[in-house]
MILOVEX-491492 format. One record per atom (N, C-alpha, C): x, y negated, z. Coordinates in steps of 0.02 Angstrom, whole numbers, plus 50000, padded with zeros to 5 digits. Layout:
<atoms>
XYZ ...
</atoms>
This chain:
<atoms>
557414487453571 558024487653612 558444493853596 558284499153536 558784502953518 559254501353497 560044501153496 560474499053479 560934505753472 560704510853463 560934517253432 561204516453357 562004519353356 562224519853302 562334524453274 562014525453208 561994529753164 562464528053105 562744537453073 563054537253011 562854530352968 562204530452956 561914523152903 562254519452918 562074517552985 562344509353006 563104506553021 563344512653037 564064512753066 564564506253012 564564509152948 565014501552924 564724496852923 563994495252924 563794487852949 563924485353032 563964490853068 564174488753122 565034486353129 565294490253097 565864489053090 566204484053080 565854481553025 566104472853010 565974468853066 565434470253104 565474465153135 565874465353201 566324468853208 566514471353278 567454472053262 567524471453201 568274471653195 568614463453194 568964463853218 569324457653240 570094456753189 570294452353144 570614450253100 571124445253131 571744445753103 572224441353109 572204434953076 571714433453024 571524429752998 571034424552991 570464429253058 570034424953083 570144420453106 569684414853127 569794408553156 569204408653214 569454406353262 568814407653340 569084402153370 568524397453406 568424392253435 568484394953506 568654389053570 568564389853621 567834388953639 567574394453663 566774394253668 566404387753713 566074384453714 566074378153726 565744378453830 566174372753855 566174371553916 565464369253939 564964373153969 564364370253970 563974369354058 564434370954117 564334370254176 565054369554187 565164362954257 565744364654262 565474359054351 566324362154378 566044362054457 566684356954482 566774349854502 567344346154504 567934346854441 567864347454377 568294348954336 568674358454333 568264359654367 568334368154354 567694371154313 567804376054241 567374378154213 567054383954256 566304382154257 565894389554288 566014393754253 565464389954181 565144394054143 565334390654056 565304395054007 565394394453960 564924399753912 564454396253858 564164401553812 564524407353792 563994410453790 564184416953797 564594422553821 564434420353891 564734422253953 564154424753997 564174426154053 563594426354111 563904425054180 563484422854233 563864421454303 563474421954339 563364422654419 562914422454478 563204421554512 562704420354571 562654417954609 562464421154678 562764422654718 562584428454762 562514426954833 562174432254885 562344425754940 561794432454984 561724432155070 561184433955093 560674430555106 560144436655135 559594433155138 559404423655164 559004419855144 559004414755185 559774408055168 560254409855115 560834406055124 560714402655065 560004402655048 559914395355021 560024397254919 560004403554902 560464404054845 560004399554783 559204401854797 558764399054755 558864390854737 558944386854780 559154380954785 559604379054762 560234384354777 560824381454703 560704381854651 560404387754635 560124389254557 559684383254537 559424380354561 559024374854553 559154368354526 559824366454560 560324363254563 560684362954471 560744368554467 561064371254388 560494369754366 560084371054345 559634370154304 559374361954289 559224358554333 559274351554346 559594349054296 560284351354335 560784345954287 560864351154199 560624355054190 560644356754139 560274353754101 559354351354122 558914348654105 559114340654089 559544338554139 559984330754118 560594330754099 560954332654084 561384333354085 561914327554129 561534327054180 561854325054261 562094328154310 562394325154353 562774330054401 562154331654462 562154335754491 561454336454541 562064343454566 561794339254656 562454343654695 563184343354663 563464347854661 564204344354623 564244349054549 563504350754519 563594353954464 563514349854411 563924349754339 563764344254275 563754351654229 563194349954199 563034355154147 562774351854078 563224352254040 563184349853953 563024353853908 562584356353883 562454359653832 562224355353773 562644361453704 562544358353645 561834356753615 561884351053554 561224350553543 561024356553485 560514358453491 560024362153482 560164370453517 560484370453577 560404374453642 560594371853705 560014367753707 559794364653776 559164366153826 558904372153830 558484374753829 558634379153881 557904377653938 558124385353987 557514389253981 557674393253981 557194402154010 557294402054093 556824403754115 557044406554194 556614411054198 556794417254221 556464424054243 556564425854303 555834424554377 555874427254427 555714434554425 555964436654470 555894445154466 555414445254530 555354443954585 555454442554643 554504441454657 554584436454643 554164430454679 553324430954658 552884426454689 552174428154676 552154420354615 551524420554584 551694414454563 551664407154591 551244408354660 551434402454697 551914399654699 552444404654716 553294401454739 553484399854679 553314405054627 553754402954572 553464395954562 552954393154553 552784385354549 553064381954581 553304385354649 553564380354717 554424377054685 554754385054658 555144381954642 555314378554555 554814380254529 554864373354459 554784368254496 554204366454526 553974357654549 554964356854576 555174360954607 555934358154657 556364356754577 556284361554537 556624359054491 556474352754448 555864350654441 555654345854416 555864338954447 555914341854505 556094334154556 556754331454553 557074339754546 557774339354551 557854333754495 557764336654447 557844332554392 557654322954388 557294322554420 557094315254429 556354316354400 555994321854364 555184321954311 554844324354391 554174319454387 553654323754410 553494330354426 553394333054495 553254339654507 552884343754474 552204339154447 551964342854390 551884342054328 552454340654310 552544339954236 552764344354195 552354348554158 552844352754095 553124350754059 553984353554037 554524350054012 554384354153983 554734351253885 554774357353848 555454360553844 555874356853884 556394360953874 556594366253937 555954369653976 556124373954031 555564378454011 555484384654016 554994389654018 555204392454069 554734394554113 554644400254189 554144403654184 554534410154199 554254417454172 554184421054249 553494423554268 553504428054313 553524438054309 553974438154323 554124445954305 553774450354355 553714447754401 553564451054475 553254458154466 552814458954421 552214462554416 552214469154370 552964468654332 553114471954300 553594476954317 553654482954288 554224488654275 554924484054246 555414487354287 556174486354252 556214488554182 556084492254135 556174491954064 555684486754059 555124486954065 554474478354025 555104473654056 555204472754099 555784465254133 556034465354070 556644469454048 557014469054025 556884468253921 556394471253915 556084471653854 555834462953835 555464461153878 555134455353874 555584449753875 556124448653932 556664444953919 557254446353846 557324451253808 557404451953753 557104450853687 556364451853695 556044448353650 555844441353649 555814437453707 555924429653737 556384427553676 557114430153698 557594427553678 557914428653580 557464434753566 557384434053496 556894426453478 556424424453504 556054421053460 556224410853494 557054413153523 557084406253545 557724404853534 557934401753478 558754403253459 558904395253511 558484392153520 558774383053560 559074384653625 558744392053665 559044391253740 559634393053739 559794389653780 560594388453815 560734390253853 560344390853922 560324393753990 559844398553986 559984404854034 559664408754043 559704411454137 559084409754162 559174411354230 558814418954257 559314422654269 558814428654307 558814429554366 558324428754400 558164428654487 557884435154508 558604437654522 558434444554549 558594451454478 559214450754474 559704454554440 559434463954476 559254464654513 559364470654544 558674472354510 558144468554513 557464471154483 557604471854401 558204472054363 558094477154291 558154483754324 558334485854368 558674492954361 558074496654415 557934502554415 557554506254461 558044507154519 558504511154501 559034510654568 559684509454544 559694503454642 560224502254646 560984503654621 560934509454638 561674514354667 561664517054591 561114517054539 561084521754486 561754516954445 562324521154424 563184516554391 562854520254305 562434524054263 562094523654229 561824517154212 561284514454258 560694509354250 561264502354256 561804502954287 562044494854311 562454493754253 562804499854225 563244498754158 562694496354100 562044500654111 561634498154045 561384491654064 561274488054102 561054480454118 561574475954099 562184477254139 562874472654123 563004473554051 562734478754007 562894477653940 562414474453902 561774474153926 561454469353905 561384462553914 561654459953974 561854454953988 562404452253924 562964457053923 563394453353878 563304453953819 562784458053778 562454458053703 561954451653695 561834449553765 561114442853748 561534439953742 562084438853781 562454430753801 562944430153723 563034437853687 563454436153621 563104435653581 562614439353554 562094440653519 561844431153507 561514428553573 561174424453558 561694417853574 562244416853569 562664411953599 562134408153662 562274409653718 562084407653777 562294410453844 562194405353887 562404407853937 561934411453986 562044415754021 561584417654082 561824417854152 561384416654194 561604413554262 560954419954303 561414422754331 560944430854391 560904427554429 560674430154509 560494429954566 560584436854597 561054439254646 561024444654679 561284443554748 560744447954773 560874448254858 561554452454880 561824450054935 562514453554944 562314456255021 562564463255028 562614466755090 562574464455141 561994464955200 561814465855280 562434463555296 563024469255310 563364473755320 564214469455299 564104466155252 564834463655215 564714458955170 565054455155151 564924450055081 564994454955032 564994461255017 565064464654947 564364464154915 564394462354859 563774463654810 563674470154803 562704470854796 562444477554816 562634477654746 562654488154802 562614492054727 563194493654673 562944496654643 563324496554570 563234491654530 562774489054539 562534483854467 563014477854493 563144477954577 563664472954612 564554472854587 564444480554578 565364482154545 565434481254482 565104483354441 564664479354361 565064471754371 564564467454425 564584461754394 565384458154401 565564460954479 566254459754465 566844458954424 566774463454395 567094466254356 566894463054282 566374462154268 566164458154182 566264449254211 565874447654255 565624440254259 566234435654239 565804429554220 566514423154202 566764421454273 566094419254329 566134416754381 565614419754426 565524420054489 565254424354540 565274418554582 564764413954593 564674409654668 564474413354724 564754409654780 564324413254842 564454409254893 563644410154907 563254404954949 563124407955015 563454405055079 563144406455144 562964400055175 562714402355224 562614398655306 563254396055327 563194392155354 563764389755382 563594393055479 564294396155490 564204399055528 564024395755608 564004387855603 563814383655667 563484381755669 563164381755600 562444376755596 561774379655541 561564383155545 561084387355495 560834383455447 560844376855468 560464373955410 560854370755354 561624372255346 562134370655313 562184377655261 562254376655210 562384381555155 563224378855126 563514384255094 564244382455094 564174387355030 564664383954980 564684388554896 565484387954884 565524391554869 566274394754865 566054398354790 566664397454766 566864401554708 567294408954727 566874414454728 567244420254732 567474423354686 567254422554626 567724423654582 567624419354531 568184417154501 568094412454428 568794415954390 568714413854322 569104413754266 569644407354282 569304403154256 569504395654282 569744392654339 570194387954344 570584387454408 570064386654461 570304387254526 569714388454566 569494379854603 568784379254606 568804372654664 568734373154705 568594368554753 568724364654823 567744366654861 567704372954900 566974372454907 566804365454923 566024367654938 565894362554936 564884362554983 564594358755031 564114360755085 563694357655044 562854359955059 562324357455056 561864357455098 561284353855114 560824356155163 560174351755135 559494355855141 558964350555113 558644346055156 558674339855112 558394332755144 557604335855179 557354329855192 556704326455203 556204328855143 556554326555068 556014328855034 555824335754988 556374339955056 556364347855029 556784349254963 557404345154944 557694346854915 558484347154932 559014350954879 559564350954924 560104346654882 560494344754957 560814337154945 561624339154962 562154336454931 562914337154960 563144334955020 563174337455066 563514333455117 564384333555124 564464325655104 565034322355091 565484325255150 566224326655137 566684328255195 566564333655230 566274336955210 565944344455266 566664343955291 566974347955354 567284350655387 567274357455390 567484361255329 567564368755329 567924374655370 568134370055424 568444374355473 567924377355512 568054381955544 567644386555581 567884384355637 567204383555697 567514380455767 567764386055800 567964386055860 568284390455878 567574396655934 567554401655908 567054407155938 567244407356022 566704407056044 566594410756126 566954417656121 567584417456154 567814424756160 567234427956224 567304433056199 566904438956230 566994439856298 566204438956349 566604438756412 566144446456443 566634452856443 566374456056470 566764460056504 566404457856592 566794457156678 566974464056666 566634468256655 566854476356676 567244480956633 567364477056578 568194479556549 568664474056566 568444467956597 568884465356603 569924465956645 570404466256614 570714468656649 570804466056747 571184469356789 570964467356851 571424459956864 572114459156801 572384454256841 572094448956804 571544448056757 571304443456738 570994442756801 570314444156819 569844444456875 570554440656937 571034442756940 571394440057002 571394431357010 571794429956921 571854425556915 571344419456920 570594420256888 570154418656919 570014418856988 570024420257013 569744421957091 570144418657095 570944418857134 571214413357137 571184405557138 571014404957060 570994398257054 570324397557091 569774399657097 569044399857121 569104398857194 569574403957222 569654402757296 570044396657342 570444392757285 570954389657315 570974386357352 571304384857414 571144379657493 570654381457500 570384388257503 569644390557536 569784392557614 569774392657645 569994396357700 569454398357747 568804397357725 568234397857783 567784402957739 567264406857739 566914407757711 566334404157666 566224404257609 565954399857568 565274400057558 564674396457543 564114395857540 564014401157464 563534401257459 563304405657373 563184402257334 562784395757351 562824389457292 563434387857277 563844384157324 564444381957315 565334385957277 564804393457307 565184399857267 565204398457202 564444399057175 564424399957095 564684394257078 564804390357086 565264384357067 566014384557037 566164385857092 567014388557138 567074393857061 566614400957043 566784406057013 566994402056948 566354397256919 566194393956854 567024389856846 567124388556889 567774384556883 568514390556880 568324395056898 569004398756918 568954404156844 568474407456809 568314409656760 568474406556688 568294398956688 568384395456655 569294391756636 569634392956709 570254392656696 570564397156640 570334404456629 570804410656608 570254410656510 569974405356523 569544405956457 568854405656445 568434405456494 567774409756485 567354405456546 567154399656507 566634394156549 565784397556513 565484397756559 564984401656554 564384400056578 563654400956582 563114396956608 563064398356681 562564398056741 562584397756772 562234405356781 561944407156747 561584414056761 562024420856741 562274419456690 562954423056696 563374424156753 563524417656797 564054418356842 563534421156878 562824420656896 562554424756952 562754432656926 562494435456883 562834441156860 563444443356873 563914437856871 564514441256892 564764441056965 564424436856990 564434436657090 564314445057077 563624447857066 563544453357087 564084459157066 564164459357013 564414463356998 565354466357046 565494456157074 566174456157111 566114458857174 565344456257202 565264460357262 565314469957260 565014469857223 564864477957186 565554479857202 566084477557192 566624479857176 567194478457231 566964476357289 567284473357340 567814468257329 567704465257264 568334462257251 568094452957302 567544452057310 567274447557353 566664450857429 567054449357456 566514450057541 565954445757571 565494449457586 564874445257614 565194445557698 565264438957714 565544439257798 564984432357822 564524435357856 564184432057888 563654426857842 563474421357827 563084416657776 563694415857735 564214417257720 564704415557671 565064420857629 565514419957595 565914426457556 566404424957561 567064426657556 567844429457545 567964432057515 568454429257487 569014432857435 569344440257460 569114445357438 569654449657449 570444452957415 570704448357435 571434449857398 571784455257382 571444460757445 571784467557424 571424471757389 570894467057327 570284472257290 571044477857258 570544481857217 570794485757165 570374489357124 570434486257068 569884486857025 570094490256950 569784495356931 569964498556853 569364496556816 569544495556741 569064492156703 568564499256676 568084498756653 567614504156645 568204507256574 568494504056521 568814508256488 569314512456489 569564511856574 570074513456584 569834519856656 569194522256650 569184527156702 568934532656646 
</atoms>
């Protein structure tokens, strides 16, 4: 993996790195593509990013599939040329249980037997190793296999010791793009994106930005957890139309036709003691209306649920007990005998405002 240049080597390097008006260069060939938008193209690299739990392994799965058929599986069609049709996959991650767990998913994906060895997939467990062996071993892989086409790395962050090290993420992202030219092929990462934000960790995250063809990213759908949603966050290529998945019955993941990508509308925030006082009025109000006797406490929390719910904010029933108390607390409602009253002449400041 030295690639140090020396006086010796310098004009052999040279030739190969100067670029001619005379040359002739092909459009590098289209070998994943997502509704008629290119992902990926040899000798390029792309990932796939996403948090914990949002399903990312499963897309990757998905790619590989249809790379293995060159069928569509989920809404990915992946064509590779003949004699680089061939995948590598390198977990960084995983024990080798899972890593089996997820070949058999890929095997299925594909339509082959869960336990069938294909010759055109090798799965490599890294787990166990140092970030230089990762990285050494997936380099010497790829010297002695000129057929692969795909290259999957699960868990981009395990070449580097640290994260944050912009040293270690520049020297990975440049090896990324010496395999993918070096060996005409493509490679497809995996990186986790921030707690905290959709930003990809790290440096090796601003790296990839910044080099990748395409950057997927995969979440939760925010109404239903068991919905995964892939968006193109960044592409070269014009952009498509996301697009949902969620896994069947037989543990694999399937398109669901028509998703509805709108976001429903969120529970605004109901909290009584910043609430301002002429909200609280307006409720009460509607809560109290043609009341004229003192009211029962069952029939109260009712009355509140309805008068609360006018100004926005329909709420469970244990909540509104919470907020009985808190109105009494505040004299803005009276205990008069087995019943309560409205007190109209409350006056109430919200806790942000004392």
């Amino acid at each position: 993996m030295d690639t140090s240049i020396t006086t010796e080597n310098f004009h052999q390097v040279w030739e190969t790195i100067l670029i001619r008006a005379t040359d002739k260069y092909t459009m590098p060939p289209e070998v994943i593509r997502v509704n008629n938008s290119t992902v990926s193209t040899l000798g390029n690299f792309s990932a796939s990013t996403g948090k914990g739990k949002s399903k990312k392994t499963f897309n990757v799965c998905a790619i590989v599939a249809s790379a293995l058929t060159g069928k569509k599986v989920l809404n990915y069609e992946a064509h590779f040329p003949e004699g680089k049709n061939k995948v590598l996959y390198f977990d960084t991650e995983q024990s080798s249980y899972h890593c089996h767990k997820v070949l058999e998913r890929i095997n299925r994906l594909a339509g082959y037997p869960a336990e069938m060895d294909l010759s055109l997939i090798e799965f490599v467990m890294l787990r166990e190793y140092n970030p230089i062996d990762r990285r050494q071993i997936i380099e010497l892989a790829l010297a002695e296999r000129p057929e692969v086409g795909l290259v999957i790395i699960d868990g981009l962050r395990d070449l580097l010791f640290d994260i944050n090290s912009s040293t270690e993420a520049a020297e990975v992202i440049g090896l990324l793009m010496r395999w993918t030219s070096q060996h005409n092929l493509h490679i497809h990462t995996v990186l986790h994106l921030n707690k905290a934000d959709d930003n990809v960790r790290g440096h090796i995250g601003t790296e990839l930005n910044h080099k990748a063809e395409t950057i997927l990213q995969i979440s939760r759908n925010e109404n239903d957890g068991k919905v995964s949603e892939v968006h193109a966050a960044l592409i070269r290529d014009r952009d498509f139309p996301p697009f949902a998945f969620q896994i069947n019955d037989e543990g694999l993941p399937e398109v669901i036709e028509g998703f509805d990508f709108k976001p429903k509308n969120k529970r605004a925030v109901f909290d009584y003691e910043i609430m301002a006082e002429e909200l609280h009025r307006r409720a009460l109000e509607v809560a109290f209306e043609a009341i004229t006797v003192p009211i029962l406490y069952t029939p109260l929390l009712g009355r509140l649920g309805i008068g609360y719910a006018s100004i926005g904010f329909e709420r469970s029933r244990n909540i509104i007990v919470n907020l009985l108390k808190f109105l009494i607390k505040n004299e803005m409602i009276r205990k008069e005998g087995k019943g309560y009253v409205f007190n109209r002449d409350f006056h109430y400041v919200p806790l942000t405002d004392r």
